[in-house]
N, C-alpha and C positions, 0 to 999 in steps of 0.2 A: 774852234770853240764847240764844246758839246751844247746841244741843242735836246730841250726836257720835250718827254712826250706830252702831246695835247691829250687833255680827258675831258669828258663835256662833266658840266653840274651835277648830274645825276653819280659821277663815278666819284666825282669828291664830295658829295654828302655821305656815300657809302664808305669811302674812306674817315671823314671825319667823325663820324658815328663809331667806329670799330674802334680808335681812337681815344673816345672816352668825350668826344663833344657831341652835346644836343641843342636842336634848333628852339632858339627862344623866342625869336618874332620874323615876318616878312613883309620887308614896306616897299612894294613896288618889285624893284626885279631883285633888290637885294637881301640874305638871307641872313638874319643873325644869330651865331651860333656860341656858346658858352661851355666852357667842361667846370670839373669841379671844383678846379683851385680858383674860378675866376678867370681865366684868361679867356679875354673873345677872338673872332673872326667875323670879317663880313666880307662878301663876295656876292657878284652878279650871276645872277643866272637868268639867261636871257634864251627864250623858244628858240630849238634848234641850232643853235650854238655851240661849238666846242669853247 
C-alpha cells in the first residue's frame, strides 16, 4: 500500500492558497477555508503537529 507524505499545517495552507482557497474563519484549532466556486475545507491545525 502506498503511504502519502505527512506535511504539517503550515505546508497545506500554502498549498491551499496557491490553489485558489482562502481562509475565512478559525474556531479553535480548526481552519476554514473557501475558494471561489464555494466549495469549503476544514482541517486542524494543532501546535507542532505534522
Amino acid at each position: 500500500m502506498l503511504k502519502l507524505p505527512q506535511i504539517t499545517a503550515i505546508e497545506l495552507i500554502k498549498i491551499l492558497k496557491k490553489i485558489g482557497f482562502e481562509i475565512m474563519r478559525q474556531e479553535g484549532s480548526h481552519v476554514f477555508f473557501r475558494n471561489e466556486y464555494g466549495r469549503t475545507t476544514v482541517f486542524p491545525k494543532h501546535p507542532g503537529g505534522t
